[in-house]
TIMIPA-954189 format. One record per residue (C-alpha): y, z, x. Coordinates in steps of 0.2 Angstrom, whole numbers, plus 5000, padded with zeros to 4 digits. Each point is the difference from the previous one (the first is absolute). Layout:
// TIMIPA-954189
<rotor><py>Y</py><pz>Z</pz><px>X</px></rotor>
...
//
This chain:
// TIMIPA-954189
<rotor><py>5000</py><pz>5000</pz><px>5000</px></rotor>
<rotor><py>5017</py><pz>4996</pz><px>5007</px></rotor>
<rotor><py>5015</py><pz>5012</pz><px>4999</px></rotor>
<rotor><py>5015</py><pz>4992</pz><px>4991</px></rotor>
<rotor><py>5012</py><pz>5011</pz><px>5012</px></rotor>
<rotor><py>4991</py><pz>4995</pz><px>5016</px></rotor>
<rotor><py>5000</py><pz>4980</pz><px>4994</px></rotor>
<rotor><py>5018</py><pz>5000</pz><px>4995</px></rotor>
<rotor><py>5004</py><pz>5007</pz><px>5017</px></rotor>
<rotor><py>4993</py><pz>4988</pz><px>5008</px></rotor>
<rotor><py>5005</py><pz>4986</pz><px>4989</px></rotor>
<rotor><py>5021</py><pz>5006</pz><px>5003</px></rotor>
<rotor><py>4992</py><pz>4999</pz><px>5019</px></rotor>
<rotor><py>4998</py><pz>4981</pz><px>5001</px></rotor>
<rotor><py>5014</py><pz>4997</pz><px>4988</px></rotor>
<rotor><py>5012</py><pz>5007</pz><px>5014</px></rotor>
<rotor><py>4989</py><pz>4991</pz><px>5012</px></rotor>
<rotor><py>5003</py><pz>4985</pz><px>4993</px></rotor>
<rotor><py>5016</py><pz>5000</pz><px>4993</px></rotor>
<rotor><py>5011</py><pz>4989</pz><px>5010</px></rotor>
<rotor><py>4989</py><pz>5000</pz><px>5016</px></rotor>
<rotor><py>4992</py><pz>4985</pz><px>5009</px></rotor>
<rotor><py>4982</py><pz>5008</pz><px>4992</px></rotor>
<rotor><py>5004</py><pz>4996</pz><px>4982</px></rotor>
<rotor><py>5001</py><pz>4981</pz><px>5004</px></rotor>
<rotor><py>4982</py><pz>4995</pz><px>5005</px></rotor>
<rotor><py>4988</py><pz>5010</pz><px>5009</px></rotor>
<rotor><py>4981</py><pz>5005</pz><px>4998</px></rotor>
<rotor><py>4993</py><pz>5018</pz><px>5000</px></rotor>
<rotor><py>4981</py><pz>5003</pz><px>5003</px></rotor>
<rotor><py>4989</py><pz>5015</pz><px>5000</px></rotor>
<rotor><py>4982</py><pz>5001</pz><px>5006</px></rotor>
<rotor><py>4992</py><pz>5017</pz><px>4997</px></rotor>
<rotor><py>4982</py><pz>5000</pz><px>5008</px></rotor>
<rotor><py>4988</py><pz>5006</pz><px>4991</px></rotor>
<rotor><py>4992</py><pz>5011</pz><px>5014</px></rotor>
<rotor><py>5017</py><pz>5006</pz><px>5009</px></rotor>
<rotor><py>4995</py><pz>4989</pz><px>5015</px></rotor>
<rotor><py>5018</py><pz>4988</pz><px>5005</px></rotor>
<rotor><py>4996</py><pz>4980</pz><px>5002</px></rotor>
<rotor><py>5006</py><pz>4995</pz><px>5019</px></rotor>
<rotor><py>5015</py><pz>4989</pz><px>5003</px></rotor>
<rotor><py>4987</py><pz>4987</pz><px>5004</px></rotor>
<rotor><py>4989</py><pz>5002</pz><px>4984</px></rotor>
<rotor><py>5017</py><pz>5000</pz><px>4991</px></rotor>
<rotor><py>5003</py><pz>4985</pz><px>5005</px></rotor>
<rotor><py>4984</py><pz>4990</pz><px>4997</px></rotor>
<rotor><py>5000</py><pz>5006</pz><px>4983</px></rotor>
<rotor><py>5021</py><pz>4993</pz><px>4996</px></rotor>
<rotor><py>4995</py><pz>4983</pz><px>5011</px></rotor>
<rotor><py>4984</py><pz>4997</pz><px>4992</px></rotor>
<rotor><py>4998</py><pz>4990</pz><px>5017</px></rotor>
<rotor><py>5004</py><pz>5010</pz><px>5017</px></rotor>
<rotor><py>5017</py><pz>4992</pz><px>5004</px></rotor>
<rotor><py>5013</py><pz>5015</pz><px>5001</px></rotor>
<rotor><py>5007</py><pz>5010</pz><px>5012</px></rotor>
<rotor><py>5005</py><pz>5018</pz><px>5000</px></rotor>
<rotor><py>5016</py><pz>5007</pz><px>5007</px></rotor>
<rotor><py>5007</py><pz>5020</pz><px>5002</px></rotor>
<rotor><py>5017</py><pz>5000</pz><px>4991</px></rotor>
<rotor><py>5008</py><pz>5010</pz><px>5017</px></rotor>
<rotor><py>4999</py><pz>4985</pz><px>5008</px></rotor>
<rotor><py>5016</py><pz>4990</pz><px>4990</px></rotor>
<rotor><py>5014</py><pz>5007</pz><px>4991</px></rotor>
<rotor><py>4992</py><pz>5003</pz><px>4984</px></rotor>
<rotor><py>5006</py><pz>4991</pz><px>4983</px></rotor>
<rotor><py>5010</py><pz>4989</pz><px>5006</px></rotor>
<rotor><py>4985</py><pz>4993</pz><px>5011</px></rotor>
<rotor><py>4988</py><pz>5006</pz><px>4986</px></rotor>
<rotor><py>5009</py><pz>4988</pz><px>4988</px></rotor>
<rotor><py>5005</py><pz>4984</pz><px>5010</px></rotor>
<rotor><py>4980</py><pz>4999</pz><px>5004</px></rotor>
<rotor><py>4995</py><pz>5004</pz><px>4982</px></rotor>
<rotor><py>5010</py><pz>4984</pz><px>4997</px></rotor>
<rotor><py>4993</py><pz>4990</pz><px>5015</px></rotor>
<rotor><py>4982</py><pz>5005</pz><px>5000</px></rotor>
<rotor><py>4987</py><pz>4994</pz><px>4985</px></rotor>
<rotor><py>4996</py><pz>5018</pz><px>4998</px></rotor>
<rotor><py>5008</py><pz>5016</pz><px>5006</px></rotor>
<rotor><py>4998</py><pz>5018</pz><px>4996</px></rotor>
<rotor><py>5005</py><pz>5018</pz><px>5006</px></rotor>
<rotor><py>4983</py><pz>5010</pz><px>5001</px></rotor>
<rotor><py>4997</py><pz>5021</pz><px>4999</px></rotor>
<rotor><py>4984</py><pz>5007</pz><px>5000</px></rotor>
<rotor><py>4992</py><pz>5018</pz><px>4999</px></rotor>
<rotor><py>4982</py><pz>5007</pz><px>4993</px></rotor>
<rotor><py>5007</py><pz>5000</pz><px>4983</px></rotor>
<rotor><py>5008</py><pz>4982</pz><px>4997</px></rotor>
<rotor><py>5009</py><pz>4985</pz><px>5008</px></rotor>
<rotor><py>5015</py><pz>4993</pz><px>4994</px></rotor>
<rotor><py>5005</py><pz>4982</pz><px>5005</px></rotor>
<rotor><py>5021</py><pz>4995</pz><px>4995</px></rotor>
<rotor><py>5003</py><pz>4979</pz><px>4999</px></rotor>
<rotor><py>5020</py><pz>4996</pz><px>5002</px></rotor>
<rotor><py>5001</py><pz>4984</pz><px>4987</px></rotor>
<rotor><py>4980</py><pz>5001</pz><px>5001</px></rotor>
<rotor><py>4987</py><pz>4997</pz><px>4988</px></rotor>
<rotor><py>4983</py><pz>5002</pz><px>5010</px></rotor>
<rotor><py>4994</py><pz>5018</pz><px>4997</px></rotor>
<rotor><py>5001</py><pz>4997</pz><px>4978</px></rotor>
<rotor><py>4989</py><pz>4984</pz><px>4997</px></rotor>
<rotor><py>4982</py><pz>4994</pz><px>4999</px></rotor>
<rotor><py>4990</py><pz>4999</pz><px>5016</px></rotor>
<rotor><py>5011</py><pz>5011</pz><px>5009</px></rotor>
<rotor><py>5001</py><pz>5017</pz><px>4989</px></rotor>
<rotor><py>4982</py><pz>5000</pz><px>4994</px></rotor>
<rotor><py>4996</py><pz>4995</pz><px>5019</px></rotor>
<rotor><py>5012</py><pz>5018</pz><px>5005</px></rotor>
<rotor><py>4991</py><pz>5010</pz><px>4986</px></rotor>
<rotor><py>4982</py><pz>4999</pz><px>5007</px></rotor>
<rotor><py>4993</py><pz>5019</pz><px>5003</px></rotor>
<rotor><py>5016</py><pz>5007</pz><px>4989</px></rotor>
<rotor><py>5013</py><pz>4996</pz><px>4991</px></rotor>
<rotor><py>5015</py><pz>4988</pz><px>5001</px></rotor>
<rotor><py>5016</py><pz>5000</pz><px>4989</px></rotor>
<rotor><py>5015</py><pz>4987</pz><px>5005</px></rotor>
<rotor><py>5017</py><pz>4996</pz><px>4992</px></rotor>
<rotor><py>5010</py><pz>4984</pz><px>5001</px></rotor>
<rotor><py>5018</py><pz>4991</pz><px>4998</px></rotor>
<rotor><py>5012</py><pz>4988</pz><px>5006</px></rotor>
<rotor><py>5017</py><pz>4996</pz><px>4997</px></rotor>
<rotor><py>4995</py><pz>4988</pz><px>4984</px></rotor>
<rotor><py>4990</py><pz>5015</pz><px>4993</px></rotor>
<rotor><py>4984</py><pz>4988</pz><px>5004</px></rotor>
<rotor><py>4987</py><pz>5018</pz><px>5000</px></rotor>
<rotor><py>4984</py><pz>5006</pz><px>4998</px></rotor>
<rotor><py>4991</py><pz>5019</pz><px>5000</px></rotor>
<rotor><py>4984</py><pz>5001</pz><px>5004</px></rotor>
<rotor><py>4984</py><pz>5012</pz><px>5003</px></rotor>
<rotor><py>4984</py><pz>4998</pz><px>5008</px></rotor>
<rotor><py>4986</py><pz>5009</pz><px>5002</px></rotor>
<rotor><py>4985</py><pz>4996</pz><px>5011</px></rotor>
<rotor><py>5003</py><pz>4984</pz><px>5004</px></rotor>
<rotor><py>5003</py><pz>4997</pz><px>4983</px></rotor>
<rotor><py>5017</py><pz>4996</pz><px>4991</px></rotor>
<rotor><py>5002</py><pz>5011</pz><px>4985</px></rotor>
<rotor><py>5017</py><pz>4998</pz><px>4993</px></rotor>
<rotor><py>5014</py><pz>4988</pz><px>5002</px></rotor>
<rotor><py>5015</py><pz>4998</pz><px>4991</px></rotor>
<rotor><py>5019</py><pz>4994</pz><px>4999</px></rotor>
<rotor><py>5011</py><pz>5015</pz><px>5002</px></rotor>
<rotor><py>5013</py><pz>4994</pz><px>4987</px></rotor>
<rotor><py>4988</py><pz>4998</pz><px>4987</px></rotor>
<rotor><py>4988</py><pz>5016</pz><px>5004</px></rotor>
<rotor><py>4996</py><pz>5002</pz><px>4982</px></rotor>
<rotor><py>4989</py><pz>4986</pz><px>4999</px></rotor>
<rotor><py>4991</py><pz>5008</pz><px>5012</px></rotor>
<rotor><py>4994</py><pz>5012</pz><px>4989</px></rotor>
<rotor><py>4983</py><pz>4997</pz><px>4992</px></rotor>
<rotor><py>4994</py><pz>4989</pz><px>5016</px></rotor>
<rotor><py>4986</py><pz>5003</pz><px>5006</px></rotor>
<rotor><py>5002</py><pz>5011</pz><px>5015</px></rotor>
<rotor><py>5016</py><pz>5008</pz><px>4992</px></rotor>
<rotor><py>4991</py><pz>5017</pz><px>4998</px></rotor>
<rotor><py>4997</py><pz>5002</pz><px>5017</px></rotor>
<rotor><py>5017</py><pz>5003</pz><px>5004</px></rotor>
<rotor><py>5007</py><pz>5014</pz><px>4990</px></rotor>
<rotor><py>5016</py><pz>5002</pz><px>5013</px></rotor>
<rotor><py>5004</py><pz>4983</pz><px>4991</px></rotor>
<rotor><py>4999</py><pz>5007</pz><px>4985</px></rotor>
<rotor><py>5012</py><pz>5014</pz><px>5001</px></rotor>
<rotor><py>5014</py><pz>4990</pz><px>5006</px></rotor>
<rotor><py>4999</py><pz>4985</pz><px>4988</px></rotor>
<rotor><py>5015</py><pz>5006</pz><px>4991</px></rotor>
<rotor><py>5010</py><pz>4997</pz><px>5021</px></rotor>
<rotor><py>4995</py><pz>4983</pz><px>4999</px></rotor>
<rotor><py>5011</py><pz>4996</pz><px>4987</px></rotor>
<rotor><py>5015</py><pz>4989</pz><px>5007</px></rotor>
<rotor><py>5007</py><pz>4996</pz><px>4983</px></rotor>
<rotor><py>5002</py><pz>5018</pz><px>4999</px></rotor>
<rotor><py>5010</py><pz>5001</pz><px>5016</px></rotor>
<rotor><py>4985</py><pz>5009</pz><px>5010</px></rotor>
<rotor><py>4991</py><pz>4990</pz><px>5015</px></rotor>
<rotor><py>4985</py><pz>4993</pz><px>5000</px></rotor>
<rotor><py>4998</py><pz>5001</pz><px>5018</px></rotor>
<rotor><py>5005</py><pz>5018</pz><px>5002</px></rotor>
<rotor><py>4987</py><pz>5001</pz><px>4988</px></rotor>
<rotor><py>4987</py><pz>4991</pz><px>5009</px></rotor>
<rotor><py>5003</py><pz>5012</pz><px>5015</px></rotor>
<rotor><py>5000</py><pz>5013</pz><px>4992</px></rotor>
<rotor><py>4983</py><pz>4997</pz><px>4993</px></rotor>
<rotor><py>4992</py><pz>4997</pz><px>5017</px></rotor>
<rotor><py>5008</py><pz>5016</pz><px>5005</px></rotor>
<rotor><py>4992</py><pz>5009</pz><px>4987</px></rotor>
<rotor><py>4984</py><pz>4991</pz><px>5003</px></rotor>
<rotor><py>5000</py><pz>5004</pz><px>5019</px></rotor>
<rotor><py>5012</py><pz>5014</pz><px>5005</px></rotor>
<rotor><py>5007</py><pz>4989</pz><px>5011</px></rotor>
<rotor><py>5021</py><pz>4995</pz><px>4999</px></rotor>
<rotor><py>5011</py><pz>4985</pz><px>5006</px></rotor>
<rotor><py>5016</py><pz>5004</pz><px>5006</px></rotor>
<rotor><py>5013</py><pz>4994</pz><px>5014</px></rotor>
<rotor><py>4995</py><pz>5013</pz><px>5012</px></rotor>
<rotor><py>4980</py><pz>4994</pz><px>4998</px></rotor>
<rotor><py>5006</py><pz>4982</pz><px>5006</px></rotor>
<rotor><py>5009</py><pz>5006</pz><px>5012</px></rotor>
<rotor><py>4987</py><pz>5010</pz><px>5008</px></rotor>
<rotor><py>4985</py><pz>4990</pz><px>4996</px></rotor>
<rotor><py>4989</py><pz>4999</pz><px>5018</px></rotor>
<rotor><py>4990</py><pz>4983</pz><px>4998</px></rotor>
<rotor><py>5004</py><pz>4981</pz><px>4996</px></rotor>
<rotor><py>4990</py><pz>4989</pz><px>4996</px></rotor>
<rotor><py>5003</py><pz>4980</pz><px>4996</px></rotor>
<rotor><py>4991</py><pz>4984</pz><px>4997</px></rotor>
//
């Protein structure tokens, strides 16, 4: 069960975030939580984005950080900022869309869970959730309510308590909302000083 108070703080959480920062035009969140606490390597990481081998890994002390972060975001296929512990890895796309879609989410989900939110300037978006290697939801953001009844759509209560967030007419933000529900689902939070410090980078 999901505490309103916790979700709402969390949700005002990534509507400041997001309010008039670079972060609210297009990026892509990812969360991996491992099913038996065990972290994927950089390398393993990788395999699973690429599908194919070709990446490279960076440590992000070795450039000035966003700026450098974001001009290969837009130069490289793929690019992400990586974190990892025994309890999840979050992977952050600047203008990305890797880490959301079919084969790469379902591939990130093997031996856990993986949930992952999307958006670009043009509010082109997707949310999704994978489990196993298995996609089990996906759905637009704007229009969350047609997720309901899907099949899939069960298995993420966090989604469910925040539906009323994801109403734009309303003046709320979906993507706050989409945040929010990874949050509750994993414990884990985006914010400027986790980009900031983020240790690995990987890109394709």
């Amino acid at each position: 069960m999901v505490d309103d108070q916790v979700a709402r703080e969390a949700y005002l959480h990534y509507r400041q975030v997001l309010d008039g920062s670079w972060m609210g035009e297009a990026i892509c969140w990812t969360v991996l939580v491992p099913r038996d606490g065990s972290p994927l390597s950089l390398a393993e990481i990788g395999e699973r984005v690429s599908g194919t081998g070709h990446y490279k890994v960076y440590e992000t002390d070795t450039f000035e950080h966003e700026e450098v972060f974001i001009h290969l975001s837009d130069d490289a296929p793929w690019a992400m900022l990586v974190d990892r512990s025994d309890r999840h890895i979050a992977l952050f796309e600047y203008n990305g869309f890797q880490g959301v879609y079919p084969p790469v989410l379902p591939r990130l989900s093997v031996g856990g869970r993986a949930y992952s939110a999307y958006w670009n300037v043009n509010a082109t978006n997707s949310v999704g959730f994978a489990v196993d290697g298995e996609m089990v939801l996906s759905f637009n953001a704007m229009y969350a309510e047609e997720a309901m009844g899907l099949p899939g759509w069960e298995r993420w209560p966090q989604v469910q308590a925040v539906l009323p967030y994801f109403d734009w007419e309303r003046g709320e933000s979906c993507w706050a909302a989409a945040l929010t529900a990874i949050e509750l689902a994993t414990g884990v939070r985006l914010s400027e000083e986790w980009v900031a410090e983020a240790p690995s980078f990987l890109t394709g």
